[in-house]
N, C-alpha and C positions, 0 to 999 in steps of 0.2 A: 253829750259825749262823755263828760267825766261820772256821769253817772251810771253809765253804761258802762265804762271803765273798771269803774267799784267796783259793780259788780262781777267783772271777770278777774281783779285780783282777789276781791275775796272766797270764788271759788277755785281757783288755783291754790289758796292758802289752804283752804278749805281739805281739797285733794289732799296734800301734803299731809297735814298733819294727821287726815285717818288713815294715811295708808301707813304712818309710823308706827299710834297706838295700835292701828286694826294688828298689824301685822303684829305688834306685840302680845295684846290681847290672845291672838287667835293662834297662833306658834308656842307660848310660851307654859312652861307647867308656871303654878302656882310661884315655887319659891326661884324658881329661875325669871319670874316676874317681880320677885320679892326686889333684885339684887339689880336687874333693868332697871329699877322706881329708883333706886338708890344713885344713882347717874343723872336719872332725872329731874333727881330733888339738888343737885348739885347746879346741874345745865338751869333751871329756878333759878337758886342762888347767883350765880352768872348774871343773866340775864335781868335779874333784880337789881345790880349793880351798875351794869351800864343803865340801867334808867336813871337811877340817882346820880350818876358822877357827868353822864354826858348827856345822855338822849331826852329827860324831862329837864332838865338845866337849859338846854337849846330849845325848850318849847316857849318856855316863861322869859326866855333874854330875848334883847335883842337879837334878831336872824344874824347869822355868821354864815360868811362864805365856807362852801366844801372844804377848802383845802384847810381849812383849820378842823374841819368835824370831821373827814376825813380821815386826818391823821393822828387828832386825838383816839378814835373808834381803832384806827388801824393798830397802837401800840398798846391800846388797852386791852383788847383781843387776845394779841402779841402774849399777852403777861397774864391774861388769864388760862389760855390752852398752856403753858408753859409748868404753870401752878397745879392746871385740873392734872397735867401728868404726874409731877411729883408728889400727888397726892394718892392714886392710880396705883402708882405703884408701892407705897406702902400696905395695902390690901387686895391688891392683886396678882398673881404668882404668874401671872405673862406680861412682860416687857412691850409685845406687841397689842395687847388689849391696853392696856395703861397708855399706849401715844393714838392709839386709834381714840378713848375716850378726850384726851390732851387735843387732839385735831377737830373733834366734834366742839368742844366747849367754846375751843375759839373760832372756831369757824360759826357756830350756829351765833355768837355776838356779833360779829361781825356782820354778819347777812341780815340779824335782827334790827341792826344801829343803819345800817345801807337801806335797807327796806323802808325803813323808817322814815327816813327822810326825803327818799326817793315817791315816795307816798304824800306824804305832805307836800312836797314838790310840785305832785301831778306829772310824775316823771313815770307813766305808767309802764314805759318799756321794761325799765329797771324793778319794777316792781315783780308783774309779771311771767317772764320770760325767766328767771334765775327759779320760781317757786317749779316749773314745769320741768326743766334741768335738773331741779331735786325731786322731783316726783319721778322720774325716769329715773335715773341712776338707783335711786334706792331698791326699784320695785326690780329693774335688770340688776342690781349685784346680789340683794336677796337670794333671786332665782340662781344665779351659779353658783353662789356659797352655798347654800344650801344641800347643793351635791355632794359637798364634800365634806361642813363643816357643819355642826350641834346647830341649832335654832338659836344658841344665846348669840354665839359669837357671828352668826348670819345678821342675824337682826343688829345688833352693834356694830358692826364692821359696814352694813351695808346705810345705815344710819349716819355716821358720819362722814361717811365719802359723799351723800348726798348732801350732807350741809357743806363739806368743802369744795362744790361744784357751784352748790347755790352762790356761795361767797364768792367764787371766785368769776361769777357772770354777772354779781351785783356795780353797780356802780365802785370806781376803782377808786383807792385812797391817792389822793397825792404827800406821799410818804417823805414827813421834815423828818429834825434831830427832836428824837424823845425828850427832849427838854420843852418841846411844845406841851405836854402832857403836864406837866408841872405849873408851868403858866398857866393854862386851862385851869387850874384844881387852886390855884391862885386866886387868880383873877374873878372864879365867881363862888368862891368860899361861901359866901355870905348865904348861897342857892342851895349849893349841895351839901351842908350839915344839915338842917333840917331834913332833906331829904332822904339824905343817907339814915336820921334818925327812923324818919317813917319808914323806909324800906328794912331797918333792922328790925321794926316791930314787927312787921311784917311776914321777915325770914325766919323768927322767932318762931311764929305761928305755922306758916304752912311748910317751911323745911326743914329748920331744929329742929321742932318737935317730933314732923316723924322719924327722924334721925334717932330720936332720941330714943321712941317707942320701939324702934324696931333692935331694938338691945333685949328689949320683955318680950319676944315674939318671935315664935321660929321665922325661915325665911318664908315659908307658904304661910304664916297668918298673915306676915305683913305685907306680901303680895297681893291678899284678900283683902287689906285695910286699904290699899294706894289703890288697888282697881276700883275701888268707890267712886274718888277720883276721877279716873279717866272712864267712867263710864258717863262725865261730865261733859265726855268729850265735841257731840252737838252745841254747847253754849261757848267753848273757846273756839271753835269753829266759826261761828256768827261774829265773836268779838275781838276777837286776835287782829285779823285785820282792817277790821274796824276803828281800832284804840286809835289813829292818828285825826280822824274823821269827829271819832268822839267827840278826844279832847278837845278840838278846834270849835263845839257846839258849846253855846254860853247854857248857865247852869239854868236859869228864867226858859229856856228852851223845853233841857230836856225836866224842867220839871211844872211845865203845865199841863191842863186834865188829861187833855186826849193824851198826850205824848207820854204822860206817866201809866198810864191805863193801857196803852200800848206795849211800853215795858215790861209791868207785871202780867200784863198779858201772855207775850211771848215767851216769857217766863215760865206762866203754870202752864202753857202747850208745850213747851222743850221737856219740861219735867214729866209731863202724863204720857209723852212719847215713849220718852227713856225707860220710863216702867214698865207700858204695853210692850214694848222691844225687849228688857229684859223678859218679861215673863211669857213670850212668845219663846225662847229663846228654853226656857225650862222644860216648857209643855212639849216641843218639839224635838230635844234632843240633841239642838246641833253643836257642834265640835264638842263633844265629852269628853276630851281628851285636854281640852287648852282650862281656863279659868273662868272662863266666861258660863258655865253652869253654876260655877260656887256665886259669882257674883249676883247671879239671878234669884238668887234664896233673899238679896235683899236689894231687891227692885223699888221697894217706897222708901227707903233712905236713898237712894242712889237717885231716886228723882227729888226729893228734899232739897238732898244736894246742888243736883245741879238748877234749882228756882233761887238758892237762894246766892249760890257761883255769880247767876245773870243779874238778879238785882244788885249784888253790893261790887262786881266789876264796872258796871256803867255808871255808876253814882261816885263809886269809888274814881274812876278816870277824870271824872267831870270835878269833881272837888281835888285833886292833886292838881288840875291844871289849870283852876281857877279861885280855889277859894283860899279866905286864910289860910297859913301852912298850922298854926297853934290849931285850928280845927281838923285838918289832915291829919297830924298828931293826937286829937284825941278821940277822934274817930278809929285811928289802928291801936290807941290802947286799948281801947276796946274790943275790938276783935283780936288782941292777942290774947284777952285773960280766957275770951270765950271761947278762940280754936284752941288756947292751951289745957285750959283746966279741964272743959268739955271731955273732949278724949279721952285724957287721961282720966280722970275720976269716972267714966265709963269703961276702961280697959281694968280699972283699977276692981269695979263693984260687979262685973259682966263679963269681963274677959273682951274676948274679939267682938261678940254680938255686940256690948253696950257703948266700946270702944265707936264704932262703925255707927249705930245709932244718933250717940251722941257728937259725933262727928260732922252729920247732918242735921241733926237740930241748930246746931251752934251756927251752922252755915246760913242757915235761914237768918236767925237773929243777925245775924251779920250783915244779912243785905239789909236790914229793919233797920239795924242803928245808923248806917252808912246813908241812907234816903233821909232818915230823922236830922242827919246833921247837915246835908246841904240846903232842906227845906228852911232850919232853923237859920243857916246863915243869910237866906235869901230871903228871909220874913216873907211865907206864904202864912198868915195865918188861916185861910180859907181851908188847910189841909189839916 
């Protein structure tokens, strides 16, 4: 039964999150994509945080009843949508786009931290049934905006009203004094430095930096550089709602023969896909109008990419939630120097081509080094 389960949250997950990209993907011009990635390297950032302060901090502790995770999740949310607006609005010239992006941010933590643990739980209703909620609302508010408003603000608007749907059919906070939150960040200090360390190397690499890059780049290059990314998007699909399921797998598990050979397995067929799919996608013609043609000119980075997304996400999951945290740590320095310097000294010598290139090379090596250090921790020498 609970396997059967899995199965149907992770295609409910599954639904959701392509009909966000698809829809973005397939609606959006290039640099009107450039400026959507830029929301969503934020929504990252987010989401990067509550893992470190609550959500991997409750994997590794002792179990704590809801009403403490709860309501830590509830005001953390609280204070992030709060921040993503007053942010919003210093580079966005609508009021009303700036609290629609401030409602997605905290809302989609929310429902990520609920999900979560609703998930671990085996609380499959709550798991479920909230992802379906947001797969409806997005795809019905999409459709009426669209009648009347641009495709940016259809796709945004219709975005976060599905994550504050989903949130709000998730498992419910039992809502103390925010001074819980304090206690919480108290009480397991000793858990969330380190981790907040690793997630800063982390946001360094895959948010900074494009942050940073997309200052050297009109808004359609750097739309061209993040669709790389999300053309990743069959491997977060498989492991998105996976990651609870993961972590709970000991690392001796996922790293004997068959089970590693299975790995890289699905790995190089996610990747041979995504390319055949791009370059299907060239030869044919279809939507000429949205990004998805530009992205098909670099179909074998885009599947690079996403082999080496799948290898160093499940090794990566498996060593935050089990192994030394000093190995954690030097496992994402490593992938910081390599997603940082990569790009850039590609953008730097190539422009956009080598930028994108090397973008996908670095992601390979990253699942390399990431397998290299849980093997090493768990003395396979036979590997």
């Amino acid at each position: 039964m609970n396997h059967r389960m899995l199965i149907l949250s992770s295609i409910s997950n599954s639904l959701y999150t392509v009909a966000v990209q698809g829809l973005a993907l397939a609606t959006l011009l290039p640099a009107e994509f450039g400026i959507f990635s830029l929301v969503y390297l934020f929504f990252g950032l987010s989401l990067s945080f509550s893992h470190s302060t609550l959500i991997d901090v409750w994997v590794r502790s002792p179990k704590v009843a809801w009403a403490e995770y709860g309501s830590v999740l509830f005001w953390l949310s609280t204070a992030i949508s709060w921040l993503g607006f007053a942010v919003a609005l210093t580079v966005s010239s609508s009021v009303i786009e700036a609290a629609f992006i401030g409602l997605g941010l905290g809302a989609g933590v929310y429902r990520n931290g609920a999900r979560f643990y609703s998930a671990r739980s085996l609380k499959w209703g709550r798991v479920i049934a909230p992802d379906i909620f947001g797969l409806v609302i997005l795809l019905f508010s999409f459709y009426i905006l669209s009648m009347s408003q641009n495709n940016f603000t259809s796709v945004l608007v219709a975005w976060s009203l599905s994550l504050a749907i989903s949130a709000a059919s998730s498992k419910r906070a039992i809502i103390t004094n925010p001074k819980g939150m304090q206690a919480w960040l108290s009480r397991h200090k000793k858990l969330i430095k380190p981790l907040w360390l690793d997630s800063s190397l982390l946001d360094i690499s895959v948010i900074l930096t494009p942050i940073m890059m997309s200052a050297f780049m009109s808004a359609a290059s750097f739309g061209l550089y993040r669709s790389i990314s999300s053309a990743a998007l069959p491997v977060r699909l498989l492991l998105s709602p996976l990651r609870p399921n993961i972590s709970s797998l000991s690392p001796d598990f996922l790293l004997r023969g068959k089970h590693l050979t299975a790995v890289v397995g699905t790995g190089a067929l996610v990747a041979l896909g995504i390319s055949l799919v791009l370059v299907g996608i060239s030869v044919l013609g279809v939507l000429p109008e949205s990004i998805l043609p530009k992205v098909a000119d670099y179909a074998i980075p885009a599947g690079i990419f996403a082999f080496g997304t799948l290898i160093s996400n499940v090794y990566y999951i498996s060593a935050r939630s089990h192994a030394n945290l000093r190995s954690v740590n030097l496992g994402r320095v490593v992938e910081t120097i390599l997603m940082v310097a990569g790009p850039v000294i590609g953008l730097i010598f190539n422009g956009i081509s080598g930028a994108i290139w090397a973008f996908a090379i670095c992601a390979a090596l990253t699942g390399a080094s990431w397998l290299y250090i849980l093997l090493r921790e768990n003395h396979h020498p036979k590997y």
